[in-house]
N, C-alpha and C positions, 0 to 999 in steps of 0.2 A: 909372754906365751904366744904360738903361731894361733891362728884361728879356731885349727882344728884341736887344739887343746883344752881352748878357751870352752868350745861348744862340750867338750867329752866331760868337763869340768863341771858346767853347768846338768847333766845329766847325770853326772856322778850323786848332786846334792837332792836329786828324787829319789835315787837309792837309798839315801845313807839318813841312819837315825838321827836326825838334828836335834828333836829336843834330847835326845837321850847325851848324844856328845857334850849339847852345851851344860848340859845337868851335871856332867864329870867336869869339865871345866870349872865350872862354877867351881863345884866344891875343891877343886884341888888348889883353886888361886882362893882360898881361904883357909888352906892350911897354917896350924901355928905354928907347928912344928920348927925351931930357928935355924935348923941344919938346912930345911929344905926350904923354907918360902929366902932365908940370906940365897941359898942356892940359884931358883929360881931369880931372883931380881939381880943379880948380879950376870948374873947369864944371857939377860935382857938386856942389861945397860950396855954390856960391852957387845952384844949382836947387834944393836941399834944406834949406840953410840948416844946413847942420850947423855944430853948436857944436865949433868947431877947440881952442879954450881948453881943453876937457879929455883930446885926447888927447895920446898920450904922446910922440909927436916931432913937430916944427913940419911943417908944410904951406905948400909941396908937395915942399921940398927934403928931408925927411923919410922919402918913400917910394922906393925904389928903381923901383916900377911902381903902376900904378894898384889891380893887384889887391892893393898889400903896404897902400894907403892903404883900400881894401874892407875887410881883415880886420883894420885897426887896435884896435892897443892904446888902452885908456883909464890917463890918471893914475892912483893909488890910491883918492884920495876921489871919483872920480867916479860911484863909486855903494858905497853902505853895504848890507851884508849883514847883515838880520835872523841875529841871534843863538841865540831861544828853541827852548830842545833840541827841542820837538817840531815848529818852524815849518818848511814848504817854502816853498824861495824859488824866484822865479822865474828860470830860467837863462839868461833872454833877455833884452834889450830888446825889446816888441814886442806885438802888440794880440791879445786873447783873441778867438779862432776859437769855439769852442766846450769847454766843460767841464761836467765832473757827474758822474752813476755810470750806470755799464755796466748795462744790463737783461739780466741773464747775462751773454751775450758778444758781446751788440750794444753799437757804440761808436754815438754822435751824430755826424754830418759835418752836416747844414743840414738845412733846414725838408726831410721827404720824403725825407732821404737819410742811410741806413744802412750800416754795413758790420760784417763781423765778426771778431772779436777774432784769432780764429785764421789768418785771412788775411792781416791788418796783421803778425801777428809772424811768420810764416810759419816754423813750427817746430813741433816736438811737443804733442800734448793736454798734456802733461803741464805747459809750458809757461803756456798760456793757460788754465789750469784756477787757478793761482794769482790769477788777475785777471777772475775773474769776478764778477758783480755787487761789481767794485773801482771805482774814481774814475780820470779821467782829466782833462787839459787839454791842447789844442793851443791853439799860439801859432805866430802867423804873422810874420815877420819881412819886411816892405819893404824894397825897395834903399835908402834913409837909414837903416834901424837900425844899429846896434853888432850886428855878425857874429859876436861870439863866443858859444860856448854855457856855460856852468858849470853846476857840479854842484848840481842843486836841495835835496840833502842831503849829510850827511858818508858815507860808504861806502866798495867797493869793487869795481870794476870785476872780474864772475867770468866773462862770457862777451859776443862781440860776433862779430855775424853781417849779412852785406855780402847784399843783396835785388837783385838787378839788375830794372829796370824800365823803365818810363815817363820821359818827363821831361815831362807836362803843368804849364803853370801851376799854384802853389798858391794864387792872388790868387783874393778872395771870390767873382768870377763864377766862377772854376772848380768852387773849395769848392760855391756851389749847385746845380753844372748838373751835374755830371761825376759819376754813382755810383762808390763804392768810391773814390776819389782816392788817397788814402793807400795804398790797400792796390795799387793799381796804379802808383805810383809810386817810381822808386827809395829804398832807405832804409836804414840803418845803425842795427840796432838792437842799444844797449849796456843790458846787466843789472846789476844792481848787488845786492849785498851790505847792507843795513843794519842798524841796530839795531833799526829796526822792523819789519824782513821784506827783502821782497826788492822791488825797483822796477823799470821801466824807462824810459831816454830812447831815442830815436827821429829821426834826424837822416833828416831827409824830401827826396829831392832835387827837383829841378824842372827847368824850364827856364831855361837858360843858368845851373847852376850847373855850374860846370866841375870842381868837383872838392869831396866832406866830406872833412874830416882833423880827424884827433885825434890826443890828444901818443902814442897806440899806436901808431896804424896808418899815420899820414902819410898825403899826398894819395891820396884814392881815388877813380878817375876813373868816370864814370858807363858800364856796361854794359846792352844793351838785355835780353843773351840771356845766359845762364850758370845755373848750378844757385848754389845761396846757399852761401854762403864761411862757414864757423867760421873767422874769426880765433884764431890760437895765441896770446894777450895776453901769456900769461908766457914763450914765446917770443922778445919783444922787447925783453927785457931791460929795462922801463922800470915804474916802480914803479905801482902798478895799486892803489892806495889813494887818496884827496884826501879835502880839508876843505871843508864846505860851502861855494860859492861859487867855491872852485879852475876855472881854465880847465879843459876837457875837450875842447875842439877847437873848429872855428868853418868855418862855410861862404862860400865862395866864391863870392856873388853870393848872391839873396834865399832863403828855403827859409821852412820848417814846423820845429818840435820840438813829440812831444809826449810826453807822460809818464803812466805809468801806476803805478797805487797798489794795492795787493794788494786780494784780499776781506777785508770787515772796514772798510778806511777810511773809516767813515762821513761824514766831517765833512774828508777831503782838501782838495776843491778847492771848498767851497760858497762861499766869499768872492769867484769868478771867475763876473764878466757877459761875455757876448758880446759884441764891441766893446772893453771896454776895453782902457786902452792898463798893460801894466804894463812897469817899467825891472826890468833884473837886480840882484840882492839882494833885491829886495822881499819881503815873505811874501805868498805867494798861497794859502795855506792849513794848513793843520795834520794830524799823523797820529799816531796813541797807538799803534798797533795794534801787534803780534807775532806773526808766523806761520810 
């Protein structure tokens, strides 16, 4: 799109009813109907060309609805997970937004557009003083990626808090046009526990994403208005550890993850361009650090 589309685009989406659209969305990619979710997903495969041969039950009699064929599983080998103890992989399928190191507690969103650390995590100094001049990368996932998110290191899940928000586009014209995105937009952001500090993933909502879910917390539906949720993890009875590369949840039509790396990680995310496209397991960077 030329500029002036991008910006008319971005203006368009203060108009236009987003939870309302995404609430139709929702429901219509949970139709059972077999005529029309085979319809749908067949319709998707061949507009996107998705490689059927690596997921994990045949298409389209496989999916009970279009959204179960959305957040499909992949075979085993369909993607290998860097190994080396200090590598971060990437938890996505999907193309590098931006990444690099925090200037204190300003993140990079696009050429001109800034936001701050403390706003995106929307929680305690105490919080976002760990990740100041730390590393970060966001990765944007397209309605063709592989929707699930995994765990960019081995850890453990010690705290996860629910952001009610926005539901603007996360697609590149928004990214350029739209200040603060991220931090004005719904998000689910989970802390983690490692051997090298402490990290964080950031499950970003958008438009016509109907719902994030992780193996904690199950479908969590998007809120305009509400104060931010502490999730009770250990609560839920559900083991609150994983091994590098382990599912951690997945979204429900296209979204944003991004991930943040304590102060100190000099050398995080420096192997990540803008633009590019990385697949989940990959290594997208390295972290020695301890804090």
């Amino acid at each position: 799109m030329s500029a002036t589309t991008d910006r008319i685009f971005v203006i368009l989406q203060f108009l236009l009813p987003k939870y309302l659209l995404t609430l139709l969305v929702y429901r219509v990619a949970r139709i059972r109907n077999i005529a029309i979710k085979d319809f749908l997903i067949r319709r998707f495969v061949g507009f996107y060309r998705i490689n059927v041969e690596e997921l994990r039950h045949p298409v389209p009699a496989g999916f009970p609805t279009f959204n179960d064929f959305f957040i499909r599983e992949l075979v085993p080998a369909a993607r290998v997970v860097d190994t080396s103890n200090s590598s971060i992989v990437s938890p996505v399928d999907g193309t590098v937004s931006a990444a690099g190191h925090l200037d204190k507690d300003i993140i990079f969103q696009a050429k001109g557009k800034d936001y701050r650390l403390a706003d995106l995590l929307a929680s305690d100094t105490g919080d976002a003083a760990k990740y100041v001049n730390g590393a970060f990368a966001t990765l944007y996932l397209a309605p063709h990626n592989y929707h699930r998110v995994h765990a960019p290191v081995a850890g453990q899940l010690v705290a996860a808090r629910y952001v009610p928000g926005a539901l603007y586009s996360v697609n590149q014209a928004t990214v350029g046009n739209l200040p603060r995105l991220f931090a004005r937009n719904e998000r689910l952001i989970c802390h983690f526990a490692t051997e090298f500090g402490t990290m964080v993933l950031i499950f970003i909502g958008a438009l016509n994403v109907g719902t994030i879910n992780t193996r904690w917390t199950g479908d969590i539906r998007p809120r305009k208005h509400g104060v931010v949720e502490d999730i009770a993890i250990r609560r839920l009875g559900a083991a609150v550890t994983f091994a590098k590369g382990e599912t951690l949840g997945w979204f429900n039509m296209g979204s944003t993850v991004i991930i943040l790396a304590p102060t100190g990680a000099s050398d995080a995310f420096a192997e990540l361009k803008s633009g590019q496209t990385v697949r989940m397991g990959q290594r997208i960077g390295q972290i020695t650090v301890s804090t």
